[in-house]
C-alpha positions in Angstrom: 19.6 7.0 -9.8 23.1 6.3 -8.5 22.9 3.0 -10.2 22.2 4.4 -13.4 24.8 6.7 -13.0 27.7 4.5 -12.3 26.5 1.7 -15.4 27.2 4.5 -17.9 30.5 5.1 -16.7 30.8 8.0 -14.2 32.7 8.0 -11.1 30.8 7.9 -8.5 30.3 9.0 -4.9 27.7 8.4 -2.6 26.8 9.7 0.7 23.1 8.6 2.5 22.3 10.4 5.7 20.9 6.5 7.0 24.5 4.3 7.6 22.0 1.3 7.8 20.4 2.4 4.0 23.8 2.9 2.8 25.1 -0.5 4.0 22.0 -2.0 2.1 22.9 -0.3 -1.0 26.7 -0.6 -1.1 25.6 -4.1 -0.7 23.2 -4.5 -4.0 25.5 -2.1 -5.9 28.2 -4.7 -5.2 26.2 -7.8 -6.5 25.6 -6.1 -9.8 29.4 -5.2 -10.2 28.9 -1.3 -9.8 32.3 0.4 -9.2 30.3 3.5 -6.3 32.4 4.6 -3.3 31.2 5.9 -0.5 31.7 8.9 1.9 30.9 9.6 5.6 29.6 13.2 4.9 28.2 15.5 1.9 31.0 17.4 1.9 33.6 14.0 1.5 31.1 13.0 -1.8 31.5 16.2 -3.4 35.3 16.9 -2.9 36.4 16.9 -6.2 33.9 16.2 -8.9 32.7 17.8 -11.9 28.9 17.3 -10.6 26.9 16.7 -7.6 22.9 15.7 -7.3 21.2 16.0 -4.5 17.8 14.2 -3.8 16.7 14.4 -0.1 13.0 15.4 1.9 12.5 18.6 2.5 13.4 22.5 2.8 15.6 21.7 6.0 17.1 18.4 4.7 18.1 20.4 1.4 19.9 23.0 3.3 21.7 21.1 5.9 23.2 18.6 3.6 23.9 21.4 1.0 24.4 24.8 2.9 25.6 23.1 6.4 28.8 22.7 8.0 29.3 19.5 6.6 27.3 20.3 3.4 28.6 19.8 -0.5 29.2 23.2 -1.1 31.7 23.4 2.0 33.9 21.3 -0.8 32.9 21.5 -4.4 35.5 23.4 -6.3 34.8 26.2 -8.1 33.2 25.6 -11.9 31.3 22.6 -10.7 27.5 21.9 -11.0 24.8 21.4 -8.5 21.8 19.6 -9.6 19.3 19.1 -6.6 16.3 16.9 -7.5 14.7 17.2 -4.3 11.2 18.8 -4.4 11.4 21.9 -2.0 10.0 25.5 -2.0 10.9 27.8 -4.8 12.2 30.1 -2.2 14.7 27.4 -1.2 15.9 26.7 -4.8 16.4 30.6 -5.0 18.4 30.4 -1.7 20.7 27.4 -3.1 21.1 29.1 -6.2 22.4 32.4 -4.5 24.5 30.5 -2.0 26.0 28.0 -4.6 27.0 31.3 -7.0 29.1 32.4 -4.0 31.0 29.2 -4.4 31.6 29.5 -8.1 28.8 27.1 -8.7 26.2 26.8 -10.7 23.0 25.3 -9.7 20.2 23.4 -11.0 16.5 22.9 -9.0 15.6 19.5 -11.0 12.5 17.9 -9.1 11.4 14.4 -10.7 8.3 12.7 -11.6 7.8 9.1 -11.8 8.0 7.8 -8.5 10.3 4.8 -7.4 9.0 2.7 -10.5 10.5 5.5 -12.4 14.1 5.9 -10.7 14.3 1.8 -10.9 13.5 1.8 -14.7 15.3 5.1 -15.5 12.3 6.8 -16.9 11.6 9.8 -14.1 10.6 13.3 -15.9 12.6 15.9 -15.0 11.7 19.7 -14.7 14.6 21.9 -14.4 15.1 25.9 -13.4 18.2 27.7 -13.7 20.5 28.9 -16.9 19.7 27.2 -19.8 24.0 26.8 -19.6 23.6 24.6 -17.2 20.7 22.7 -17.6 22.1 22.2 -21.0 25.2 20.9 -19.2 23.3 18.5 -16.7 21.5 16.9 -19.6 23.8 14.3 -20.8 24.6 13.0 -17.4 20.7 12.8 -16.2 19.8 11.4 -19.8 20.7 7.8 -18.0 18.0 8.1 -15.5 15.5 9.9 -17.3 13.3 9.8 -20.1 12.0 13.4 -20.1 14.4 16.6 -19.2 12.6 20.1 -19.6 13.9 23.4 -19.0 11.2 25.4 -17.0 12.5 28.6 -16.6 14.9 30.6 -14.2 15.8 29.6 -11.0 12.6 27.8 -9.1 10.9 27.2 -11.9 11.5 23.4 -12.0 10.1 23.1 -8.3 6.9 25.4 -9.6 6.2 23.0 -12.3 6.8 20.1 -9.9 4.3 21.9 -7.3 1.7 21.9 -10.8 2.4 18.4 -11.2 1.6 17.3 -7.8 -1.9 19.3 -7.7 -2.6 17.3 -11.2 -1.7 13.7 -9.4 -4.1 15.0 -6.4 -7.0 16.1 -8.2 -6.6 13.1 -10.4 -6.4 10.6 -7.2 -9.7 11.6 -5.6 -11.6 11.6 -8.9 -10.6 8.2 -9.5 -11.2 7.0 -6.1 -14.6 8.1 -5.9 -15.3 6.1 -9.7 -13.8 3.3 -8.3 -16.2 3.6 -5.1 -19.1 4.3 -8.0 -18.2 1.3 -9.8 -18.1 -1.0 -6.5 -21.7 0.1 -5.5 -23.2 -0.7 -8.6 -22.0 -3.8 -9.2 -19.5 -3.1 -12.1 -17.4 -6.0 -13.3 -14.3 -3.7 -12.2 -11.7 -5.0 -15.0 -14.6 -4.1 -17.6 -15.1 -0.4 -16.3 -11.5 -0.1 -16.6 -11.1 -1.6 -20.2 -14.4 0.6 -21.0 -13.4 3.9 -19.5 -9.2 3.8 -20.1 -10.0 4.0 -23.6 -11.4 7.2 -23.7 -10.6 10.8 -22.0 -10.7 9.5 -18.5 -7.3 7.9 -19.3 -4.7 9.3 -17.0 -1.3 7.5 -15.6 -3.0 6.9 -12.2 -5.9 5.1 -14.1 -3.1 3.0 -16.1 -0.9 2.2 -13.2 -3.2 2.4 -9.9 -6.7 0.8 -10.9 -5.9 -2.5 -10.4 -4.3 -2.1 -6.6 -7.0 0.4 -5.8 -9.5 -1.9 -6.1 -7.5 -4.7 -3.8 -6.7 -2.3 -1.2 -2.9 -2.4 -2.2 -0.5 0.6 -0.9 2.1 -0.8 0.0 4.5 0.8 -2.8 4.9 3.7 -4.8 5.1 7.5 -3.4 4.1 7.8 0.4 1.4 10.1 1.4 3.6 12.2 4.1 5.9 13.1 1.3 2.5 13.9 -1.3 1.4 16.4 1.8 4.8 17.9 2.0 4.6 19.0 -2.1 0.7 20.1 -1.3 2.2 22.0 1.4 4.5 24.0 -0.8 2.5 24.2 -4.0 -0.2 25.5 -1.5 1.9 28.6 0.3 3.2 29.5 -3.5 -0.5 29.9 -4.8 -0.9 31.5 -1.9 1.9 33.8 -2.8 0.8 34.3 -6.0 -2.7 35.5 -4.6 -4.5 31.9 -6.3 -7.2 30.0 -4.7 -6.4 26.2 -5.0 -9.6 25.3 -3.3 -9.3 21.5 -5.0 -6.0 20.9 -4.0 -6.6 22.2 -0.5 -9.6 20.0 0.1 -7.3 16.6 -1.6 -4.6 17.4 1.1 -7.3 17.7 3.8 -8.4 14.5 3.1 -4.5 13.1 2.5 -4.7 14.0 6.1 -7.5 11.8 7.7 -5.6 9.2 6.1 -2.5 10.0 7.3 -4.7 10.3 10.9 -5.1 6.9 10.4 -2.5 5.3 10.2 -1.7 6.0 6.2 0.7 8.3 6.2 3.7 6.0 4.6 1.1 4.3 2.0 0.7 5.4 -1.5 -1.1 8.2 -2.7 -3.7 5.7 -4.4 -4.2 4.7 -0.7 -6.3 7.8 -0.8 -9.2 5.9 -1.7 -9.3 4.2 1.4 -10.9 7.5 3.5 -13.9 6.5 1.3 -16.2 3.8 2.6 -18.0 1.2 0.3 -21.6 1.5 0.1 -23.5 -0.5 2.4 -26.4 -0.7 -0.5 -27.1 -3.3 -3.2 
């Protein structure tokens, strides 16, 4: 995203809490002739400039790196814009909000879909809560990294809808792993089933883009399973919140966690499949 950034022509700062993952980027940033400085703390990155995204792990990443010490809004100037597009808690995007407003800052919770494949190509879906001001004033600078930029609602909206989109891609995943487990039992010439059934309702982005590695046991890409547990996680306490039972979801991220029991936890979300045994019949 920092790549697509500095090709159409912004400034740009970069700060990654890993030294060694910032050394390997300033590196391939370099070999493609990208003008990107970098700073030693949040804080140095957003001294000065007009905007600042954030994309980090969690709740307690999110507020060290923005409400800390050493955090962005220690130093961006009043009239600037926050834009965080990690996925976190509604609560927590309510919490930013509040503490950037203090600042003279207005803030954006903009959570993406579309998974590395989607930050490389510059095609991640964006949902976005807070003013419609400043999503409005976000949008030309994230148009170079995404293909799809929604305003949701107020603040925490964007992280609701992000929580919605990861209980779709969950129920989705096991549905599709137990067809492919179907279609492996009985024989299916596997490429057929998928030319047959893609056609058709059963079509889904998971069917497009994960069939083929499903059925070779291939995980070793995409979005990791400890970060799909995390989103569960929070999409689970909201409908919680809310006084909904999310009885699907909850069972998906049980089994997301025998996975992760075994060993899975940094594989793919397709790598769900592999909880489910082939049958020993035919």
């Amino acid at each position: 995203m920092t790549g697509h950034l500095a090709r159409s022509g912004h400034r740009v700062t970069a700060y990654n809490r890993s030294p060694a993952r910032a050394s390997e980027w300033r590196g391939l940033w370099e070999k493609q002739g990208l003008d990107v400085s970098f700073a030693d703390s949040p804080a140095e990155a957003a001294s000065g400039a007009d905007f600042v995204f954030v994309c980090v792990g969690n709740d307690e990443d999110l507020a060290e790196v923005t409400m800390g010490d050493n955090g962005v809004l220690a130093s961006m100037r009043s009239g600037a814009l926050l834009v965080d597009h990690t996925t976190v808690s509604a609560d927590m995007a309510r919490q930013l909000a509040k503490a950037a407003a203090a600042k003279g800052v207005d803030a954006v919770d903009a959570p993406v879909s579309g998974g590395e494949a989607g930050a490389v190509n510059g095609q991640l879906a964006v949902m976005c809560g807070g003013s419609k001001a400043a999503v409005e004033r976000a949008r030309p600078v994230m148009d170079c990294y995404a293909k799809a930029i929604v305003h949701v609602g107020p603040t925490g909206a964007g992280q609701t809808a992000k929580m919605a989109n990861q209980m779709c891609i969950a129920g989705i995943l096991s549905g599709l792993s137990e067809a492919i487990r179907l279609a492996q039992a009985a024989g299916l010439d596997l490429d057929k089933t998928y030319e047959a059934i893609s056609g058709g309702a059963a079509q889904s982005w998971q069917m497009d883009n994960r069939w083929a590695t499903m059925i070779k046991d291939e995980f070793d890409f995409g979005f990791a399973i400890d970060w799909m547990r995390k989103d569960l996680g929070y999409a689970l306490d909201e409908a919680k919140r809310l006084g909904l039972s999310s009885p699907i979801s909850a069972l998906v991220d049980q089994f997301y966690g025998d996975v992760q029991a075994a060993g899975g936890g940094r594989k793919d979300t397709s790598a769900l499949i592999s909880r489910l045994p082939r049958s020993t019949q035919g």
